[in-house]
C-alpha atoms as one frame of an Amber mdcrd trajectory, in Angstrom:
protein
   0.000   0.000   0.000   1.315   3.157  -0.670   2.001   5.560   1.950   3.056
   9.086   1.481   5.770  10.659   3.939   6.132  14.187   4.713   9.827  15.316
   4.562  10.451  18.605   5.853  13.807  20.148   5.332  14.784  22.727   8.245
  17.843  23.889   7.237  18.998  27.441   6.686  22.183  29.716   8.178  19.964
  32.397   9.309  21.650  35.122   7.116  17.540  36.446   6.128  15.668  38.541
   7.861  18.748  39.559  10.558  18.442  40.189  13.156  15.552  38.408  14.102
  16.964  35.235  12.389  20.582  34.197  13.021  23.095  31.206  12.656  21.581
  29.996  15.685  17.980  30.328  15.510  17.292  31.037  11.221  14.059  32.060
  10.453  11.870  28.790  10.426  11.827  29.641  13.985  10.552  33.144  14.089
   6.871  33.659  15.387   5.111  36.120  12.200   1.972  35.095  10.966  -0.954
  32.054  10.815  -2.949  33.920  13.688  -1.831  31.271  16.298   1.695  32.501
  16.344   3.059  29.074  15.169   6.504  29.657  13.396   7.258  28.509   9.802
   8.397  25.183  10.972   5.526  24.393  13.381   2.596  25.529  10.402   4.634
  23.334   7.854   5.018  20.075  10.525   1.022  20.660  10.557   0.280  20.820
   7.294  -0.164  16.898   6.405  -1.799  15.435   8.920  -2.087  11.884  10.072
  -5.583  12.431  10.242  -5.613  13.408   6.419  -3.722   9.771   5.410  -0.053
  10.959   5.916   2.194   8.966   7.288   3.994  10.799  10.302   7.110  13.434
   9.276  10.442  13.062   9.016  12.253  15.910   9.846  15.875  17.013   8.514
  17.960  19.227  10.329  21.517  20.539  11.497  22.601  19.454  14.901  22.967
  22.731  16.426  18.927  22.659  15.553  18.000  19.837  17.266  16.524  20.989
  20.405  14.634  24.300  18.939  13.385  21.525  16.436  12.342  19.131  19.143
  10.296  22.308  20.884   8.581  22.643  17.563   7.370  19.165  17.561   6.348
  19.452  20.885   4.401  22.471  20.343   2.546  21.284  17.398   1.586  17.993
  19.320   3.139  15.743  16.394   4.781  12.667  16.623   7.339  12.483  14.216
   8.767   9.253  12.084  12.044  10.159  12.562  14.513  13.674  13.365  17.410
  13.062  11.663  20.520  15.314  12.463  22.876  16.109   9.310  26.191  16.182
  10.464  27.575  18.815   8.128  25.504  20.892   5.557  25.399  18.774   2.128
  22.311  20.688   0.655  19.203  19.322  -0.239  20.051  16.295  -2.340  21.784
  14.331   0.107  18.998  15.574   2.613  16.597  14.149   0.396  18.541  11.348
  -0.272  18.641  10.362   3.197  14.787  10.535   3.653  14.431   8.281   0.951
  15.676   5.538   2.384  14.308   6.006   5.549  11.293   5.686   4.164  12.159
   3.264   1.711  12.920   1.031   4.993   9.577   1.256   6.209   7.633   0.927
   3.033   9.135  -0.078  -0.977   6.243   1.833  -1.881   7.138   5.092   0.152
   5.842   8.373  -1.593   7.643  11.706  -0.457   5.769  15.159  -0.092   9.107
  17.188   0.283   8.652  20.294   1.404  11.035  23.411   2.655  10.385  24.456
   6.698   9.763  28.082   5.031   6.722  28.723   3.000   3.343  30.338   3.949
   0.287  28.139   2.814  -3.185  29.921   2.974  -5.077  27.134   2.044  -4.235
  24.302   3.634  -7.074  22.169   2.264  -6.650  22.904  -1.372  -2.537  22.681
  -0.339  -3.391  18.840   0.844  -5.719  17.936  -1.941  -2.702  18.928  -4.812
  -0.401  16.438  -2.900  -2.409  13.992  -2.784  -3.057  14.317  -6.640   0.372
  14.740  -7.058   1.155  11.269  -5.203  -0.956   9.871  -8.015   1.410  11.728
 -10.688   4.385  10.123  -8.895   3.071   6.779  -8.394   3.374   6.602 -12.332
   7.151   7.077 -12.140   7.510  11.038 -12.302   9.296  13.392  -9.852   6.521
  16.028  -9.361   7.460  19.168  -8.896   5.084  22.429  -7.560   5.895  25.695
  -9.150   4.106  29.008  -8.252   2.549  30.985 -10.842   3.930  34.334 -10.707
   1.967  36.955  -9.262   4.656  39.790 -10.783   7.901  39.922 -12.692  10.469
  38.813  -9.661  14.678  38.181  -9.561  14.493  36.193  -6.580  13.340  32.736
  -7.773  14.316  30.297 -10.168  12.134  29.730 -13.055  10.787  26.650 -14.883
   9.126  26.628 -18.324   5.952  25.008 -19.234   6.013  21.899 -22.099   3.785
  20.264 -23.250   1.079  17.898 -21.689   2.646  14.760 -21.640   0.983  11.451
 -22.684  -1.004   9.546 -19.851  -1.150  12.399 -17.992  -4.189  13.855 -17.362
  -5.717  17.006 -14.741  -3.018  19.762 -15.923   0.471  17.937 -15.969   2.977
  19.430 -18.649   6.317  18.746 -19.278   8.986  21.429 -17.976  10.753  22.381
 -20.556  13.640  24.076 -19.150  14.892  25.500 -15.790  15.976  28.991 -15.187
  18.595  30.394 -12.991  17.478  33.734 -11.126  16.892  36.245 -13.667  17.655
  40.031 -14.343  14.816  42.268 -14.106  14.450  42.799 -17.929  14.129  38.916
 -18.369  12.098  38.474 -15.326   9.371  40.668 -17.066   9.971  38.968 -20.106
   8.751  35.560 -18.170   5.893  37.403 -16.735   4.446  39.238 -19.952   5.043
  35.684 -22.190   3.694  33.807 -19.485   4.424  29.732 -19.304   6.853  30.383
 -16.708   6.578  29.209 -12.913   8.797  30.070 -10.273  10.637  26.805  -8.753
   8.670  26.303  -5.035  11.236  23.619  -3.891   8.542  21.266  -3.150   8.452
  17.682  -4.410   6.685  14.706  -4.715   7.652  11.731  -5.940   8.472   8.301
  -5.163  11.714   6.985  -2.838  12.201   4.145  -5.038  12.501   6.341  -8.181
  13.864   9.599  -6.531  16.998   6.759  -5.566  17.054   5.393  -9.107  17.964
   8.857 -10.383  19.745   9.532  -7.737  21.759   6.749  -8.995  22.384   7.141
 -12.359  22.908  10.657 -11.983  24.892  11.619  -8.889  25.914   8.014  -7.547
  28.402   9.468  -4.391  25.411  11.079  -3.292  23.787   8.088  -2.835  26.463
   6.172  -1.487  27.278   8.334   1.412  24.044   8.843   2.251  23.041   5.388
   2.372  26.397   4.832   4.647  25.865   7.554   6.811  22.047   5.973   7.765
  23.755   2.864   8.107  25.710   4.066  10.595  23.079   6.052  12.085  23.486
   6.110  15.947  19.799   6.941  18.604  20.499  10.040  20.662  18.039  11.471
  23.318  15.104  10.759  20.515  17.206  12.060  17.332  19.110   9.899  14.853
  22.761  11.185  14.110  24.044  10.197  10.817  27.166   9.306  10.640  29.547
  12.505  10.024  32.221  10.587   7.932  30.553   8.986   5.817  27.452  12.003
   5.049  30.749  14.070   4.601  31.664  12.414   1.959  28.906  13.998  -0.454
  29.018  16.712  -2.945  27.035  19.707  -1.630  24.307  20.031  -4.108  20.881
  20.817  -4.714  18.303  18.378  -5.809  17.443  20.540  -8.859  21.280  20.397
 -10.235  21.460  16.812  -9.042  18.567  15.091 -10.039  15.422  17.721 -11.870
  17.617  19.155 -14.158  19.146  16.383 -15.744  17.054  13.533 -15.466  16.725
  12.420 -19.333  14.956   8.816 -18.795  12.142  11.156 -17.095   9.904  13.061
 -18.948   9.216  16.788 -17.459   5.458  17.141 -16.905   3.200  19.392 -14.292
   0.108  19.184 -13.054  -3.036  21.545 -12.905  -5.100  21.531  -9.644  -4.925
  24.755  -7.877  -3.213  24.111  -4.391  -3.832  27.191  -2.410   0.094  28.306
  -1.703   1.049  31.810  -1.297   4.502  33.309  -1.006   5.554  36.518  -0.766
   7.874  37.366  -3.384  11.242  36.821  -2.553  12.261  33.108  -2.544  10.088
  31.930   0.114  10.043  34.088   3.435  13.925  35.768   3.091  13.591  39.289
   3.159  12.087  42.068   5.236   9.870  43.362   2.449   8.509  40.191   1.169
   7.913  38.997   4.413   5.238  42.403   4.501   4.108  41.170   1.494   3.170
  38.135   2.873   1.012  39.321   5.438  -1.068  41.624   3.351  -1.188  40.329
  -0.231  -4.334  38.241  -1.631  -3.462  34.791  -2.591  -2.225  33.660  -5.927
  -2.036  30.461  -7.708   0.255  27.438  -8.341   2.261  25.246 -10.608   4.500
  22.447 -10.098   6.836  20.294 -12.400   7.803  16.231 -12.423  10.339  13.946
 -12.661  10.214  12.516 -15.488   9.461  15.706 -13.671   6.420  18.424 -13.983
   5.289  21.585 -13.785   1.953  22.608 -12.904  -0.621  24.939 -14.631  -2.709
  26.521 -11.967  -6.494  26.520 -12.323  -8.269  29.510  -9.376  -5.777  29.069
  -7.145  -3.345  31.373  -5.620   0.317  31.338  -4.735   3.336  33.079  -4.146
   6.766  32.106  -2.517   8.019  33.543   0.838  11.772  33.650   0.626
């Protein structure tokens, strides 16, 4: 039966939004918004619920995190599947990589919802109902991807282009036809005015099984110190440490440059169900302006991209990125 895990990623250096956020206590930790005064973390470790047919979380984060992590599970009353402590920053590949097959170990048929500790999501019902669709996208064999259709030309995300619809896949998917660094204001408005174009949310879905294939094929010495360093895993006070040798071992690289953007076996596709994210502008929640932005400005709409990756075209939804 297959289960889908939520994987939230609570990294970060705290360099945004200083002073409030530092090394120490980055900004997935800072009290702003959702009317309860949960943080970024606590709001995202809520948002797929047991209750909804999620299996618990499993949470990824630094070790001088663990405990301010560990307060935010507490807080939000959720159990998690695992807290796994990174030894050393690898970025989000390895991170990934590692949740894989610790879900992989529980269930061969392990789905991930990967999501950053970082975003602001209005409507958390439409938000649940495009992951669960997107599950269905992945169970097929893509890497699904959720992109963010943009509310205004903006230089602070990445950008993926919209394909076409591939075959088989029905309810919106489309292939992503290419990936975009950051662009210069003059392009950025080009994206906007052409339209097609979806800034890159950082959230995934897809399956362990074939996130590992890739994996694989395309950056093999991340999977092989990540599946030592979980070998080697050792229990402490309720976290697992992986081991710091062997996780050290792995290039430091995004998923996007390790697995999204060069997966050729996959075909690119996104699908079209409006999922009820907003963002401020400014790559998720990372600066002082965007995070007033956040608090005031009407909802947007989605998109998101899969492996044989997708991008999705947003029906009357509404989303935009907090950086």
């Amino acid at each position: 039966m297959t289960t889908i895990f939520p994987v939230v990623l609570s990294g970060g250096s705290g360099t945004r939004l200083w002073p409030l956020s530092r090394a120490m206590y980055p900004k997935q930790f800072i009290r702003f918004f959702n009317g309860q005064g949960s943080t970024f973390l606590g709001a995202a470790l809520g948002r797929l619920k047991p209750e909804a047919g999620f299996a618990a979380p499993i949470l990824l984060c630094n070790n001088d995190h663990r405990f301010l992590v560990k307060e935010e599970v507490e807080w939000a009353k959720i159990e998690p599947k695992a807290i796994i402590l990174e030894p050393v920053a690898r970025n989000t590949a390895a991170a990934i990589a590692v949740a894989a097959l610790s879900a992989g170990r529980e269930n061969p048929d392990a789905i991930l919802a990967v999501m950053p500790s970082d975003h602001v999501v209005r409507d958390e019902a439409r938000f649940v109902e495009g992951v669960k669709h997107a599950a269905k996208v992945a169970a097929t064999g893509k890497l699904v991807l959720f992109g963010i259709e943009p509310t205004e030309p903006h230089t602070d995300y990445g950008y993926i282009r919209q394909g076409a619809a591939p075959e088989g896949i029905s309810n919106g998917a489309f292939a992503v036809d290419a990936f975009f660094e950051k662009p210069d204001a003059v392009t950025a408005r080009r994206y906007f005015t052409e339209g097609g174009y979806y800034w890159n949310s950082g959230i995934f879905v897809f399956h362990a099984r074939t996130f590992l294939e890739e994996l694989a094929a395309l950056e093999p010495r991340i999977g092989v110190a990540s599946r030592g360093a979980l070998a080697r895993t050792k229990e402490d006070l309720g976290f697992l440490r992986l081991d710091g040798k062997f996780f050290s071992t792995s290039p430091s690289v995004s998923v996007d440059y390790a697995v999204m953007e060069k997966t050729a076996a996959a075909q690119r596709c996104c699908p079209s169900t409006s999922v009820g994210m907003t963002w401020a502008p400014g790559r998720r929640c990372g600066k002082w302006p965007r995070v007033t932005q956040t608090a005031i400005m009407p909802t947007g709409t989605p998109c998101w991209r899969t492996r044989r990756a997708a991008t999705y075209t947003p029906s009357a939804a509404s989303s935009q990125r907090s950086a």
